[in-house]
PATOR-283156 format. One line per field, with one value per residue (C-alpha): x, y, z. Coordinates in steps of 0.05 Angstrom, whole numbers, padded with zeros to 5 digits, always signed. Layout:
x [X / ...]
y [Y / ...]
z [Z / ...]
end
This chain:
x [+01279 / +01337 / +01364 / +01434 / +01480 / +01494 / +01431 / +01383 / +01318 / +01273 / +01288 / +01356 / +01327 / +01385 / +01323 / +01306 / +01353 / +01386 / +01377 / +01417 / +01383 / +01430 / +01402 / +01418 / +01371 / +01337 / +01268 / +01251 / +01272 / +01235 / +01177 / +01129 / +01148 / +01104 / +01070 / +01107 / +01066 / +01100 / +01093 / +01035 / +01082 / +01089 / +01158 / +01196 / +01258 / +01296 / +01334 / +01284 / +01267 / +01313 / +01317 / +01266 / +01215 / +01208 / +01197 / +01136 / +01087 / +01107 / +01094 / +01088 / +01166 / +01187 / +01176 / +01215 / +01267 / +01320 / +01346 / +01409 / +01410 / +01465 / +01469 / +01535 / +01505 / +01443 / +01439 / +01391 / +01438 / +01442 / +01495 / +01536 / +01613 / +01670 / +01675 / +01602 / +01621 / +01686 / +01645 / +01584 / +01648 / +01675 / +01614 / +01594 / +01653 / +01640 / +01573 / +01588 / +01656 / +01601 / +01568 / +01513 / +01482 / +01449 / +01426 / +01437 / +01380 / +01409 / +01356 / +01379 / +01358 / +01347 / +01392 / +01454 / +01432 / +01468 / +01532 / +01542 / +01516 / +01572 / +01622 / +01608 / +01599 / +01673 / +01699 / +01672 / +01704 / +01671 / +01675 / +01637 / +01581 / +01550 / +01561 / +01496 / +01433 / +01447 / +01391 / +01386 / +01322 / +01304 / +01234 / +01210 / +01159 / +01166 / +01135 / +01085 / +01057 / +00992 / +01024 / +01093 / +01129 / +01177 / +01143 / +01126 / +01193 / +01226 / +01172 / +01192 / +01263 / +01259 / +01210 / +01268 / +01315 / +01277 / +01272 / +01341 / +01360 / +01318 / +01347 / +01418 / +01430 / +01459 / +01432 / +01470 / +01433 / +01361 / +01295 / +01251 / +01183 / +01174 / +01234 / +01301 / +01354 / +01434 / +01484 / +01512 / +01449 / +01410 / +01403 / +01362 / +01313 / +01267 / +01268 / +01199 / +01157 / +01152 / +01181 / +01246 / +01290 / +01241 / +01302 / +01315 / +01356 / +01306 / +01274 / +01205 / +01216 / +01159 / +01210 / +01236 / +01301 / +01328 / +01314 / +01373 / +01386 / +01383 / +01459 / +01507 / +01561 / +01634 / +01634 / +01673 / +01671 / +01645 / +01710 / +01754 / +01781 / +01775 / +01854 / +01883 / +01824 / +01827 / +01904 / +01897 / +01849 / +01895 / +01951 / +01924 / +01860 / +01790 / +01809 / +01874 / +01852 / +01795 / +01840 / +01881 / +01815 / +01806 / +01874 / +01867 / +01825 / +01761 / +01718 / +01655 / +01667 / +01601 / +01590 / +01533 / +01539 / +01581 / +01617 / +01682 / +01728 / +01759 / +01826 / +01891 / +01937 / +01999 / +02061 / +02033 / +02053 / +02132 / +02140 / +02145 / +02094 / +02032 / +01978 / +01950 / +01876 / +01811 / +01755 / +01679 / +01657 / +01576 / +01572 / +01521 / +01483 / +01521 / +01577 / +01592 / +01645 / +01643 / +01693 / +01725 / +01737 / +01784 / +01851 / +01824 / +01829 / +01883 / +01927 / +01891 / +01906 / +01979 / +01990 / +01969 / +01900 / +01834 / +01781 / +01709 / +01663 / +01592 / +01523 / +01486 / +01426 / +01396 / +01385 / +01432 / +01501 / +01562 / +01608 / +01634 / +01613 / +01599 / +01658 / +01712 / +01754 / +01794 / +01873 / +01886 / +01945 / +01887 / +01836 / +01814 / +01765 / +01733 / +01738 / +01803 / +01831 / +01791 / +01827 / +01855 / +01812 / +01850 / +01861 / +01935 / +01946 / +02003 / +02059 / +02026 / +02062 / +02031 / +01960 / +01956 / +01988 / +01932 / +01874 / +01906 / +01867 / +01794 / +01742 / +01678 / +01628 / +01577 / +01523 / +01546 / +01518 / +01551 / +01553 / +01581 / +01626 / +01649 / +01659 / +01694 / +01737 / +01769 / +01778 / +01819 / +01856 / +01867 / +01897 / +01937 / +01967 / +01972 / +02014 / +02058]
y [+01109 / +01095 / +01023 / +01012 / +01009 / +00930 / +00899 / +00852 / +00874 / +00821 / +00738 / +00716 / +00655 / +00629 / +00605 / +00676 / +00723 / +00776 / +00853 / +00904 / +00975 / +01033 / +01103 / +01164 / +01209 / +01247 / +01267 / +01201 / +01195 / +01268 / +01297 / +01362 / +01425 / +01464 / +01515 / +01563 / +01629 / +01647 / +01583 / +01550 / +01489 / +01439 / +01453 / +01390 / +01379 / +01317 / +01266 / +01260 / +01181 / +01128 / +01071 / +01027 / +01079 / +01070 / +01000 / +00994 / +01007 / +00947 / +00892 / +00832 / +00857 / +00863 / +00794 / +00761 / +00778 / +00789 / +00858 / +00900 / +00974 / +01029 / +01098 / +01128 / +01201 / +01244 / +01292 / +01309 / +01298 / +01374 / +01364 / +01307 / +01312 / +01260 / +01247 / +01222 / +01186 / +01158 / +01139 / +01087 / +01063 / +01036 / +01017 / +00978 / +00947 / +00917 / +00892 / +00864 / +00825 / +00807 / +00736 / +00742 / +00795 / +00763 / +00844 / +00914 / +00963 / +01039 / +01103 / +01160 / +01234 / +01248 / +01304 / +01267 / +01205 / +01198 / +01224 / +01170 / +01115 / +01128 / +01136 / +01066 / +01043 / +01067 / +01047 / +00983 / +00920 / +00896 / +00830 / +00854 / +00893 / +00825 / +00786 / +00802 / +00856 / +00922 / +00970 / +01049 / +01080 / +01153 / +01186 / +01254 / +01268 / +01272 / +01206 / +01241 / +01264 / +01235 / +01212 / +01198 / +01146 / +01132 / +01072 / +01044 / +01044 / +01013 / +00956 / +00947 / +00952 / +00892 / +00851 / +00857 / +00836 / +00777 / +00753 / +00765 / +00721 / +00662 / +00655 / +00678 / +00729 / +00805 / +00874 / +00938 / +01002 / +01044 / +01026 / +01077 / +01091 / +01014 / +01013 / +00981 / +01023 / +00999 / +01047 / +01076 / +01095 / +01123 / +01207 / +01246 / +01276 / +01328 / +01369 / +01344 / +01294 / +01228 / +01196 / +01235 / +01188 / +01139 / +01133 / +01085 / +01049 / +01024 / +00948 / +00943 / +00916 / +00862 / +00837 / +00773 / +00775 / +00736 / +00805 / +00834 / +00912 / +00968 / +00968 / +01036 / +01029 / +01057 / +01080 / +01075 / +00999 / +00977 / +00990 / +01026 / +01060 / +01014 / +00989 / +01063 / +01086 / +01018 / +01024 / +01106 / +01091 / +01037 / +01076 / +01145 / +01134 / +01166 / +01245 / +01246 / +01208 / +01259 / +01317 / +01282 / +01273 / +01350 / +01374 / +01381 / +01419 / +01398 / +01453 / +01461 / +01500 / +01519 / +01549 / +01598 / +01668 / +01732 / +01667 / +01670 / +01610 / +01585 / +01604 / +01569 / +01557 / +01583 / +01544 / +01479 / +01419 / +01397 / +01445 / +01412 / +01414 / +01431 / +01391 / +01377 / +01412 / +01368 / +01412 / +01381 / +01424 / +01434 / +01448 / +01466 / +01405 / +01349 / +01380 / +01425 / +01459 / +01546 / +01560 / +01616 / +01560 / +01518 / +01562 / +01545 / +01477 / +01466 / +01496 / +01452 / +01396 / +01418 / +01423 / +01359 / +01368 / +01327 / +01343 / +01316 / +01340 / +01335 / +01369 / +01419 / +01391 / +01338 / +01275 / +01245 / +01226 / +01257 / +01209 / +01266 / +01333 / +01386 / +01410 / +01421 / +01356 / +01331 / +01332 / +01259 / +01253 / +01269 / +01237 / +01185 / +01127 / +01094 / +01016 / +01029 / +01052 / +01003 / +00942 / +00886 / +00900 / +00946 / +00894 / +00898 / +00972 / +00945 / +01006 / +01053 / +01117 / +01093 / +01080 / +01147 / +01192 / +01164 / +01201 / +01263 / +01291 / +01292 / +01248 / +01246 / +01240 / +01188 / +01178 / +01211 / +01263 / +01324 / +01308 / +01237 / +01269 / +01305 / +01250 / +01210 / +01273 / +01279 / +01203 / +01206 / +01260 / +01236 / +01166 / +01214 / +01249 / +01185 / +01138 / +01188]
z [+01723 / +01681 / +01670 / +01681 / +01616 / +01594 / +01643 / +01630 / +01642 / +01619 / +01641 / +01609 / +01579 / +01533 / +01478 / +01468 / +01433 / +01470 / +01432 / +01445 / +01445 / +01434 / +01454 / +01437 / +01431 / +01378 / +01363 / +01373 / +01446 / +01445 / +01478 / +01455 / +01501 / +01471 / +01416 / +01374 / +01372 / +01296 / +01271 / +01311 / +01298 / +01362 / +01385 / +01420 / +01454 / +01438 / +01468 / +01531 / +01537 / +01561 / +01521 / +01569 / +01540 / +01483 / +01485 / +01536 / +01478 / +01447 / +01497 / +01445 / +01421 / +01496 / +01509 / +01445 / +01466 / +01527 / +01531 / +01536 / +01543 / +01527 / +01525 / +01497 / +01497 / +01501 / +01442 / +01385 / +01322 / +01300 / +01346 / +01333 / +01340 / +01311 / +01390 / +01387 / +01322 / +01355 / +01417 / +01374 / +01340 / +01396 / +01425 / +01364 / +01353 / +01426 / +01410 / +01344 / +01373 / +01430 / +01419 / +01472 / +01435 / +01373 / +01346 / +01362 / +01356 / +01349 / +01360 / +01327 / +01311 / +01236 / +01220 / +01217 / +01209 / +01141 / +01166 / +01222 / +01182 / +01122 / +01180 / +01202 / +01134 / +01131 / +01192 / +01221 / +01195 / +01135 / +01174 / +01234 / +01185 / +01169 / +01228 / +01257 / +01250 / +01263 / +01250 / +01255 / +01273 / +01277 / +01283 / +01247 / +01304 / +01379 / +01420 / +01444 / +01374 / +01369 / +01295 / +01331 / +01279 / +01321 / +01342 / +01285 / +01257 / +01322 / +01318 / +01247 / +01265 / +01319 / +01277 / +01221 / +01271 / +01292 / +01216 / +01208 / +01267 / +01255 / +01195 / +01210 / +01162 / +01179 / +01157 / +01170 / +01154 / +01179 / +01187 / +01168 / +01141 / +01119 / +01086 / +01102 / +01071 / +01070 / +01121 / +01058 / +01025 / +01069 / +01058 / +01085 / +01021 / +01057 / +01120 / +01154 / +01115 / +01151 / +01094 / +01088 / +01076 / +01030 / +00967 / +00899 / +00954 / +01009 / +01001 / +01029 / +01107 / +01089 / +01029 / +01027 / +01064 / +01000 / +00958 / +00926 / +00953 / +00897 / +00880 / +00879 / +00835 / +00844 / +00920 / +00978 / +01005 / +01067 / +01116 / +01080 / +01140 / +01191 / +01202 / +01207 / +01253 / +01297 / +01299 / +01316 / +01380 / +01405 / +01403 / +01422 / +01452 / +01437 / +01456 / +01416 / +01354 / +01347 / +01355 / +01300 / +01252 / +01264 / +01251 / +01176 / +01132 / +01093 / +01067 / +01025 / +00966 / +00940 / +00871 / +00863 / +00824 / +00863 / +00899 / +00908 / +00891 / +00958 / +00985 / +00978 / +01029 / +01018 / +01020 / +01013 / +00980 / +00991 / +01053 / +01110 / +01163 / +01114 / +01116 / +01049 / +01043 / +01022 / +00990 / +00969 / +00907 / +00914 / +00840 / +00791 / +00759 / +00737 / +00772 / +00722 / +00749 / +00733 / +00684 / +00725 / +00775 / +00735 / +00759 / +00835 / +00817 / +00774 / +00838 / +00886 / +00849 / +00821 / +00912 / +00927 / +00949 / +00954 / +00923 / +00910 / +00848 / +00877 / +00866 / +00896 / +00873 / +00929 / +00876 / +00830 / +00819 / +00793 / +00756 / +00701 / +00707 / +00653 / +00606 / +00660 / +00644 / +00691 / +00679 / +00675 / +00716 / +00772 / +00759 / +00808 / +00809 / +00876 / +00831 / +00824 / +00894 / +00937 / +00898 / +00943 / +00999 / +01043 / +01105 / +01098 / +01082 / +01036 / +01017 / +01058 / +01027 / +00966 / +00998 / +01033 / +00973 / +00926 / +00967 / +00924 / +00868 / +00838 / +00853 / +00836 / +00889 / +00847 / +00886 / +00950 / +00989 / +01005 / +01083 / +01056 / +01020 / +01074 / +01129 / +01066 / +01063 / +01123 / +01134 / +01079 / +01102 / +01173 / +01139 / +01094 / +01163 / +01194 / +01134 / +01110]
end
């Protein structure tokens, strides 16, 4: 039977903390529908278990704490939409504000995981990030596998957030194959091994909470769009502020031989009415960048484009990138743009004409990159 969004379904006793658990889906809400005759693979359909589900298997954990349950959507994350995104936004940004709920729990499916994690890592309030335990957990196997992680990594999850509270500290970021990984780390490193998302960046969840996180230098900080998207669903609402994030145009431009370099539009730049364009280069290597790419680029960058040097390759960062050197008057650096911390959004022509130009993605991925992209486009739209 489904539970009510927002009830308490275990005694409110005001000693016991109150957890909220956040479901959405995913093949950890999922359940096995069958065999595939090509692959004799178990096929499963996501997003089948309410939220009250998954937690009857865990009876010591049910009773530690009082309960809250929500369910914004119903989807396995293949298909995840910025309205999705928009939606746990606002959601979270109600349970963080929210001081009878002492930690939010989030199920999630596995194939976006990353992207919605950076999102947040963008977009909530730094403030709100470490106010209080808020922990992602996903599942590579149905429930009903008879080696279904899923429950192992929500028991972890709640564990970790009963640590957490007792000694009031925050954590914002997944819970996943023993590890606890921060929001803006976490990628997803193979398509179906239980531990696909086991990085450099994940701290043992039986670490003492006192142990320092791996650290990744020069990257977006923690709510770096949060004032111009807060300010944009106030004023517009959910519908309109997506159709606003949408309106401009971020493309993967990958590099691979008999590839074409990407179009142009025309009449960009000073003419009025253009949107500038934001491109992610999936390059070669150390994003070395083709030589018979450099006239693409130059113009991108000589009409006021954004664009990100990353890799095609899944591991490591890009912080120069082969021989293509960067003209200098483009040249960008994540240090230097998130100076002052951003609460202000002090000359805003200034803040949104510096998205312009080449960055290099570090040690995002390319769907970080992405999501990074067209924030930064959407603020662009919105400041100028």
């Amino acid at each position: 039977m489904k539970v009510p969004e927002g009830i308490l379904t275990s005694s409110a006793d005001n000693n016991v903390p109150t957890v909220c658990l956040v479901n959405t889906g995913g093949t950890i809400a999922g359940l096995s529908s069958g065999l595939s005759a090509a692959s004799g693979q178990v096929t499963y359909r996501s997003a089948q278990l309410e939220a009250t589900d998954l937690i009857q298997d865990l009876p010591d954990l049910k009773a530690t704490f009082n309960w809250r349950f929500e369910s914004p959507y119903q989807i396995g994350s293949q298909n995840l939409e910025w309205r999705h995104m928009l939606m746990m936004h606002q959601l979270l940004i109600r349970l963080l504000e929210d001081t009878s709920v002492d930690a939010i729990v989030v199920t999630h499916g596995t194939d976006c995981l990353e992207d919605m994690l950076f999102f947040l890592h963008l977009c909530l309030p730094a403030k709100l990030q470490q106010s209080k335990p808020l922990l992602f957990v996903a599942a590579m196997l149905p429930a009903d596998h008879p080696q279904a992680d899923g429950p192992v990594n929500l028991s972890n999850a709640l564990n970790l957030a009963d640590d957490l509270i007792g000694q009031k500290k925050s954590f914002f970021g997944a819970v996943l194959h023993g590890l606890r990984t921060p929001a803006e780390h976490v990628r997803k490193m193979h398509t179906t091994d239980i531990s696909a998302f086991d990085s450099q960046w994940g701290v043992s969840v039986k670490a003492p909470l006192t142990q320092a996180q791996p650290f990744k230098h020069n990257s977006p900080t923690a709510g770096l769009f949060s004032a111009v998207l807060a300010a944009q669903l106030h004023s517009l609402g959910l519908e309109k502020t997506e159709l606003r994030l949408l309106s401009a145009d971020v493309c993967v431009a990958y590099c691979a031989p008999g590839l074409p370099t990407p179009l142009l539009r025309a009449g960009q730049g000073d003419d009025a009415g253009h949107l500038p364009m934001a491109f992610v280069i999936a390059a070669p290597g150390h994003g070395s960048i083709p030589d018979a790419w450099s006239d693409f680029i130059n113009e991108a960058l000589q009409q006021g484009n954004l664009l990100i040097r990353s890799s095609r390759v899944g591991e490591g960062g890009v912080s120069e990138g082969g021989e293509y050197q960067i003209p200098a008057q483009f040249e960008r650096h994540f240090d230097e743009r998130v100076v002052a911390g951003r609460e202000g959004l002090v000359d805003r022509f200034a803040v949104a004409n510096k998205w312009t130009g080449m960055w290099n993605a570090h040690f995002m991925s390319i769907p970080q990159c992405l999501v990074f992209a067209r924030l930064a486009l959407f603020e662009m739209t919105v400041l100028q």
